[in-house]
Structure formats: C-alpha cells, structure tokens
Backbone bond lengths (Angstrom), bond angles and torsions (degrees), N, CA, C in turn:
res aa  C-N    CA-C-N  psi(-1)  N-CA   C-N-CA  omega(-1)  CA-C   N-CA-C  phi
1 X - - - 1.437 - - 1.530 108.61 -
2 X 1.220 109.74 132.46 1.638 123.71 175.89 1.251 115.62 -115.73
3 X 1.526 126.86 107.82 1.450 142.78 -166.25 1.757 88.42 -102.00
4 X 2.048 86.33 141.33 1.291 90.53 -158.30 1.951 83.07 -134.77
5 X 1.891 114.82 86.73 1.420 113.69 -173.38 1.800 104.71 -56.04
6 X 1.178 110.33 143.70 1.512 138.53 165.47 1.548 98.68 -57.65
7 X 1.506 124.14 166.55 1.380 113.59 160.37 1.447 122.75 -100.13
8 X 1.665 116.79 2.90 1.506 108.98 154.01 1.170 128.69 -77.81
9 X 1.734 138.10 30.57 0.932 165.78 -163.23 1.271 114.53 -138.48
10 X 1.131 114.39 142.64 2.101 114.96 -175.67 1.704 88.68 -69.80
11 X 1.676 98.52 164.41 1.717 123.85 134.63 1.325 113.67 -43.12
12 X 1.344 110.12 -55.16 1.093 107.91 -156.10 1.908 115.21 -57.03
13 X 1.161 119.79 -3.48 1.154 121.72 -169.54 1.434 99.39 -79.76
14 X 1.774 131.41 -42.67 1.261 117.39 157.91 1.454 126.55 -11.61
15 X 0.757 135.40 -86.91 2.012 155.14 155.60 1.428 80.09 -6.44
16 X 1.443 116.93 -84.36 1.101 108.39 -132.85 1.995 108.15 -81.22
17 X 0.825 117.54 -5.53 1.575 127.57 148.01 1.515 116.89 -67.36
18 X 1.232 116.06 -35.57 1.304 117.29 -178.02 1.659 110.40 -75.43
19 X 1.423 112.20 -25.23 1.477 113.17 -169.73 1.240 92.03 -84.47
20 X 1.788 136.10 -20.85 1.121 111.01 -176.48 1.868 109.54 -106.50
21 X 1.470 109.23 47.82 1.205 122.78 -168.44 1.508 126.52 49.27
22 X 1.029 107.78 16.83 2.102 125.06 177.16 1.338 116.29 -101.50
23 X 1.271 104.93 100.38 1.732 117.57 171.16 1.156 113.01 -64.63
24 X 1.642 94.46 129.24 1.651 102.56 -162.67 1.924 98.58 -140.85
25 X 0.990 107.23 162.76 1.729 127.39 177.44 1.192 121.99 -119.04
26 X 1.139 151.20 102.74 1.453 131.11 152.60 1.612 135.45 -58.19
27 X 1.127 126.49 100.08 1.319 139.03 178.37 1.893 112.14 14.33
28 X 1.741 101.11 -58.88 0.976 132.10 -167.04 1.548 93.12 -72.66
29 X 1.016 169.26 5.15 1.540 166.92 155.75 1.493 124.13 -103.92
30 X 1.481 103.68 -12.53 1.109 114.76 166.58 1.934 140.37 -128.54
31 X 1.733 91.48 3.95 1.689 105.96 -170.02 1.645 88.30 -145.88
32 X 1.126 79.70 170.75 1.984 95.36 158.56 1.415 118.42 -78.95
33 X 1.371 123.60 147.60 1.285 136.35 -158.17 2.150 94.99 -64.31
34 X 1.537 93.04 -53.25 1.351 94.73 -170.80 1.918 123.57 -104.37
35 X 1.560 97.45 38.61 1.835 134.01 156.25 1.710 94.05 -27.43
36 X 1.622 111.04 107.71 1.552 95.72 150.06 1.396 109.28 -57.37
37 X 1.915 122.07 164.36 1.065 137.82 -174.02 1.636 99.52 -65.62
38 X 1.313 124.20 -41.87 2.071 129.45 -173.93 1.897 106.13 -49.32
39 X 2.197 93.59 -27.15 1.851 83.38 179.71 1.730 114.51 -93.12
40 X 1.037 103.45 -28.06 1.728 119.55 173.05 1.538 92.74 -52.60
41 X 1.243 103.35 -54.28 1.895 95.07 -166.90 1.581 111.90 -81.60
42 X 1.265 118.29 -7.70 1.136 112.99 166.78 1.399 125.11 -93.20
43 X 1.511 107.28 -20.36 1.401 101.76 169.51 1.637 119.68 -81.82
44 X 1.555 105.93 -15.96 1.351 106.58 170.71 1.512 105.25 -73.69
45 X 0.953 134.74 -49.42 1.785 126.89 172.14 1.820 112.15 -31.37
46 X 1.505 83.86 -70.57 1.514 85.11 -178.60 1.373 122.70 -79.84
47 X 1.350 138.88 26.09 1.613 139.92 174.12 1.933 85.02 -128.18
48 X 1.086 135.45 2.04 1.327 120.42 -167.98 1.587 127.26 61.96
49 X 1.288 127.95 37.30 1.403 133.62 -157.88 1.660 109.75 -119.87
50 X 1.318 116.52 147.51 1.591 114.95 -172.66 1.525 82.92 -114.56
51 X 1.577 111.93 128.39 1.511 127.44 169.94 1.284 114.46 -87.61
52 X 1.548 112.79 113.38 1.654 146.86 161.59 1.793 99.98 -77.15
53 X 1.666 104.51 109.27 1.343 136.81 -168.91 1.413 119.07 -113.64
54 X 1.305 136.99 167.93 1.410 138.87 122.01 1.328 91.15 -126.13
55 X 1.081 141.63 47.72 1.718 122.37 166.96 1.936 92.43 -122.28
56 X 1.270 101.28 135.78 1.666 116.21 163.01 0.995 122.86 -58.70
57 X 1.636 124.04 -33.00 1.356 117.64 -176.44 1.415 112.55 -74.97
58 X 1.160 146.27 1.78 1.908 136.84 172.19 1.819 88.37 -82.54
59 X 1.153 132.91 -11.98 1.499 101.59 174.74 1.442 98.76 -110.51
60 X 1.058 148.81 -8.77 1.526 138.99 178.70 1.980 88.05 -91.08
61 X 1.355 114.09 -28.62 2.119 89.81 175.86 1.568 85.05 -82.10
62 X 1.504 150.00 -17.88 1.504 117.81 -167.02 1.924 88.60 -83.32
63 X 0.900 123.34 -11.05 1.387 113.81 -148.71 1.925 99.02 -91.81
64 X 1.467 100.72 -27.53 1.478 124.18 -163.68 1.887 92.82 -103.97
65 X 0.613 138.50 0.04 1.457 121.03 -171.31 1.941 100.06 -130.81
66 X 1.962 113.32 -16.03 0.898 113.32 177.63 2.037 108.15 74.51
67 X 0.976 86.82 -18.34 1.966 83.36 168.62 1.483 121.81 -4.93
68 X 0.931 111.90 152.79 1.883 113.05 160.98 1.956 101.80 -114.74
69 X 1.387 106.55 -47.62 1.314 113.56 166.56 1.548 130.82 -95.39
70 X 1.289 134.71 156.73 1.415 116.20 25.33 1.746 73.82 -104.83
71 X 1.390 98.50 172.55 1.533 116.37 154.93 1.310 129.76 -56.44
72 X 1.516 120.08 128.46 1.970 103.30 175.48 1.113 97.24 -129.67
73 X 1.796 117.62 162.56 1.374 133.33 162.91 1.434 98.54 -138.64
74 X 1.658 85.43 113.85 1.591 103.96 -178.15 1.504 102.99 -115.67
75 X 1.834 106.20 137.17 1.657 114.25 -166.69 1.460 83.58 -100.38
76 X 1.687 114.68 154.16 1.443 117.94 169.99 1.258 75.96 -134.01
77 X 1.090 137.19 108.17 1.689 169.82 -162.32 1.513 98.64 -174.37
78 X 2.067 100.89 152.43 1.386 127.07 153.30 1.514 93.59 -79.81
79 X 1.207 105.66 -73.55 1.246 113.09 -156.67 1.610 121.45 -82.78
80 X 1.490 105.98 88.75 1.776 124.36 -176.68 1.104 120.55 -69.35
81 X 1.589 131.41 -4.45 1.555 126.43 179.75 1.097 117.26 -52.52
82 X 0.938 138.09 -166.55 1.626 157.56 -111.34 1.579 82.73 -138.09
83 X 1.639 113.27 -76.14 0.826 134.66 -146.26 1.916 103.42 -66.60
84 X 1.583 93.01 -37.53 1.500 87.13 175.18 1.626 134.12 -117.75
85 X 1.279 84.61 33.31 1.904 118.78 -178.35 1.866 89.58 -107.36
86 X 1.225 99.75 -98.79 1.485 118.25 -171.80 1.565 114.09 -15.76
87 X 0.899 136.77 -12.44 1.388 147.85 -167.23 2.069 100.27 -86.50
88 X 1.520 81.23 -49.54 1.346 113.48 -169.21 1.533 122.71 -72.73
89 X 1.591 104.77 -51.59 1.099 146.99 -155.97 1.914 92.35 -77.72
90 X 0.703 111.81 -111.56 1.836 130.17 179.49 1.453 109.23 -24.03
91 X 1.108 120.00 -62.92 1.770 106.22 171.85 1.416 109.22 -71.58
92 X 1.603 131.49 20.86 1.757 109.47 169.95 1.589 83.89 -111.39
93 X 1.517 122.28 -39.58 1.647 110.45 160.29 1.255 128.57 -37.08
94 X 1.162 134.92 -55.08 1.062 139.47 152.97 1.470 120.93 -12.40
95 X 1.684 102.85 -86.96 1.287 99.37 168.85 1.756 148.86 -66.82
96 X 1.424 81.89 4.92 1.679 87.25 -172.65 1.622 89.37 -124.83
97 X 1.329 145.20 7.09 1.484 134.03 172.28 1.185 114.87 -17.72
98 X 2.273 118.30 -67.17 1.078 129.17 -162.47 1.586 99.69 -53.85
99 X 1.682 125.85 -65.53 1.093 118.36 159.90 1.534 130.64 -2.91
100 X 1.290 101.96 -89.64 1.735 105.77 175.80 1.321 117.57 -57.94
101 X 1.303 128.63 -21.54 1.442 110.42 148.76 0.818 131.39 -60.42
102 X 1.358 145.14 -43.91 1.652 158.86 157.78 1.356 117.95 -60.72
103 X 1.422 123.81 -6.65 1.617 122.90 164.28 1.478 102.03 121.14
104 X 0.998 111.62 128.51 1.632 109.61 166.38 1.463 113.34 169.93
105 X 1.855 117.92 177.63 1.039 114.36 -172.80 1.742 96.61 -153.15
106 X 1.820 89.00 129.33 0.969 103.96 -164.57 1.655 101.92 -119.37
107 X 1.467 119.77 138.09 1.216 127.34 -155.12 1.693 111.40 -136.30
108 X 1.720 117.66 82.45 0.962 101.59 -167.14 1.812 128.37 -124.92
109 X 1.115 109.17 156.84 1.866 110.41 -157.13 1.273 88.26 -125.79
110 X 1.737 102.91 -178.47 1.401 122.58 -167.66 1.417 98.41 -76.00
111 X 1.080 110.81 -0.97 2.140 105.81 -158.38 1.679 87.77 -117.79
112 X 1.154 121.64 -70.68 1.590 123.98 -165.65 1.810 120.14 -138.07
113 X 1.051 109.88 -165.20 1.635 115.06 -154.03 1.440 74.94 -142.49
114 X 1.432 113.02 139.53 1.815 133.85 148.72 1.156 107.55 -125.04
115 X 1.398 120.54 143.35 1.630 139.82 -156.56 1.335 91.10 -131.72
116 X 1.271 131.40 168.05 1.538 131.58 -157.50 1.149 103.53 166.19
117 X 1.408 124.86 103.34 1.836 135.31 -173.25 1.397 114.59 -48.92
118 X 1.015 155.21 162.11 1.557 140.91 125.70 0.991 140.77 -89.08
119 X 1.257 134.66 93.53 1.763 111.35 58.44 1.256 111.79 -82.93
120 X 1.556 124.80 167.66 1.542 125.96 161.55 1.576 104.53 -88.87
C-alpha cells in the first residue's frame, strides 16, 4: 500500500508511515501546492496511491463521479497530529488493507471508523 498525504496534512506524516513500513508521498513533492482535488485524485489512480485527507470533498467527488478508485482515508478530527491520529490511524490500516486495495473510503474520528465500498 502507497499512502498518498493531502496538503492539509504535515510532511511530517511521511516519517511517520515510513516507520511503520508504508510508502507514503506528500502532496507537496509531487503536485502543485494549489492541485484541484480531480488532479490529486487522478494522480492517485494512476501512481496506485490511497489518499490520506482532512478535506470532505474526496468523498462527495468519490460519491459524484461513482469511482471504484483511488482509495481515501479521510480524518474528521480538530486535532490532525501525528501524535493524535497515529494511535488511531495504523491499526484501522491494518485491518482494512484488503479493503483499500480494492477501493474504498474510510472515514475516521476520535469515537469510530466508517468503511464504505467503492463505488458510493
């Protein structure tokens, strides 16, 4: 799996995908800072990458375009750090990998995780 960070999200999340052996990108190393969301999601299709979000709009375009790909995990959190994602973050990867390989959208808060097939 290749995690592909949004740019309302630190760099710093690179590292910390990498420490848990998950090749990851930050937006910012590979697009323009100010990428409508249709090129982010298209370059995640075509590079093979599941997009790590806090923005709402990658599931209202998967929901509107009917997609099967790419995969997203969108946080509806204030608080996006490392410190208070990662806790969260890596054991719902875990269990849903097969998922995000096969398409899906994963939506997760301080309270619970929603999983969502692809297409919507």
């Amino acid at each position: 799996m290749k995690i592909l960070i949004d740019m309302n999200l630190s760099p710093e999340w690179v590292q910390e995908f990498k420490l848990h052996e998950i090749k990851a990108a930050h937006w910012s190393d590979v697009g323009g800072f100010d990428a409508p969301d249709e090129i982010i999601i298209e370059w995640a299709i075509k590079n093979d990458y599941v997009i790590f979000t806090h923005d709402l709009d990658f599931g209202t375009a998967l929901a509107l375009t009917k997609a099967n790909k790419p995969s997203v995990i969108q946080v509806r959190t204030q608080d996006v750090t490392i410190k208070n994602l990662s806790p969260m973050l890596f054991p719902t990867l875990l269990n849903y990998s097969d998922l995000l390989e096969d398409g899906a959208l994963i939506v997760l808060d301080e309270y619970k995780q929603r999983v969502k097939i692809l297409p919507l």
